[in-house]
N, C-alpha and C positions, 0 to 999 in steps of 0.2 A: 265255663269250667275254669275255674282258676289253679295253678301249680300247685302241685301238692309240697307236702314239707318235706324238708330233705328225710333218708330213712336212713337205717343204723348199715346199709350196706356201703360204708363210705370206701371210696375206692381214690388211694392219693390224697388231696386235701378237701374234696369234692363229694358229699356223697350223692347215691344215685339220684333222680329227680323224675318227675314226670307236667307234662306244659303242655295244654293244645297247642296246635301248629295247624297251617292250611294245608285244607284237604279234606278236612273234616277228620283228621289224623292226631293222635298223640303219641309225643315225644318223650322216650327215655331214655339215660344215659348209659345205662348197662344195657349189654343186648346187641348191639345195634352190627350189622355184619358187617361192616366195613374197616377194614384195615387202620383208618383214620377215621376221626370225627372232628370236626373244624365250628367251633358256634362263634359267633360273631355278635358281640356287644354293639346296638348303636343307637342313637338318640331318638332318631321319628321318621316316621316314613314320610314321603315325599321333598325331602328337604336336600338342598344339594347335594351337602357332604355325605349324606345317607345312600343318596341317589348316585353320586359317582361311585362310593364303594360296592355297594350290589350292582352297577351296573359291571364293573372290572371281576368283583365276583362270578358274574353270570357269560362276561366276554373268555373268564380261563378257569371253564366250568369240567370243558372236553379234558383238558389237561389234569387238570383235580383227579375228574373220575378214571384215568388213567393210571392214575396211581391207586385205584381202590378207597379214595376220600370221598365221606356223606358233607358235603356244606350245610348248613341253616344258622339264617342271621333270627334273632331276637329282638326287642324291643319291649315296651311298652304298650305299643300298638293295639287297637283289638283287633280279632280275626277279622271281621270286616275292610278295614284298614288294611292287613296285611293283604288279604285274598284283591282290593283293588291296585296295590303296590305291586303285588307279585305280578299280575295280569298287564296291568299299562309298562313295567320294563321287560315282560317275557322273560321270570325270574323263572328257572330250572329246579331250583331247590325252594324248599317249604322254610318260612318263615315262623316263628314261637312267638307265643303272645303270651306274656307274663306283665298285665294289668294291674295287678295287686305285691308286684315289686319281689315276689317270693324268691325267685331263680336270680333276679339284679343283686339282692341284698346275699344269698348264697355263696355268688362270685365276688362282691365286694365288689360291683362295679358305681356303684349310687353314688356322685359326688357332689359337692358344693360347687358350682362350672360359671362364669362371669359368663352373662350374655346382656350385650349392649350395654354395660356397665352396672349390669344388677348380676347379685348375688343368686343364682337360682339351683337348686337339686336337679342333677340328672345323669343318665347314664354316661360314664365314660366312656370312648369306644375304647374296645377288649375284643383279640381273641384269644381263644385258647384251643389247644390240640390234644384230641384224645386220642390213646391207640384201641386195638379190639378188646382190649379187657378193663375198657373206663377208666384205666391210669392218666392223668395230666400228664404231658409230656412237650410241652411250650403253651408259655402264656407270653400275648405282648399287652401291653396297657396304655392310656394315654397313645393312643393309635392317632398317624397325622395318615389322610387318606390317600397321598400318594406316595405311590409304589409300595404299598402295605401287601397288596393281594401278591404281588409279584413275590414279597420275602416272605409270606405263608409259602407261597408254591416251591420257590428253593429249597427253605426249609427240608417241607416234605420228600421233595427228590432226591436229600442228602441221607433218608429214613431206609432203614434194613427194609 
């Protein structure tokens, strides 16, 4: 099932969207009951930088949802992929699979990225923060993985 196209319900600079996710669940941006919604841009599962961040993701999960915040990272990934990624780190929140770039190219996350000295397309890590009514209300971009989870989580704790 591939993301659908954005619709006219645009909320901020973003409009709604809808993506499978694990679980056999799908993902929309409006709707969603949680105080915050946190989606997290990142290159590939199993890959270090990927894996330390879901992993710090998943270690200040308790504290997130203390504040009333849904997490899900994205990717490229297919469900598969994700559902073996989520399982081998014991990820808490559900993962998006957006295979066909629809939700990457939405947020503008798709860039030209130097790996090993070649030129290659791919997502930048990004997150962005939504409140309960699909408003954007922080984005970081070009995300370096450490202590990134730690200043979503302040962030949020400085939030009405």
């Amino acid at each position: 099932m591939a993301a659908q196209s954005p619709t006219a319900t645009a909320t901020a600079d973003i409009a709604n969207f809808s993506a499978p996710m694990t679980g056999g669940q799908t993902f929309e941006l409006l709707g969603r009951p949680a105080r915050y919604t946190v989606l997290y841009f990142y290159p590939k599962d199993n890959t270090p930088g990927c894996t330390t961040e879901a992993m710090s993701f998943r270690d200040n999960y308790d504290a997130f949802r203390a504040l009333g915040v849904e997490i899900y990272g994205i990717s490229r990934d297919s469900l598969r992929s994700h559902e073996g990624f989520k399982s081998k780190l014991g990820l808490p929140f559900a993962l998006i699979s957006d295979p066909d770039e629809t939700v990457c190219n939405l947020f503008g996350v798709m860039k030209m990225k130097n790996m090993y000295g070649k030129q290659v397309r791919g997502i930048e890590r990004s997150t962005f923060v939504f409140d309960a009514s699909g408003r954007l209300v922080k984005e970081w971009r070009g995300v370096k993985v450490n202590d990134h989870v730690s200043e979503v989580l302040e962030f949020l704790q400085g939030q009405p």
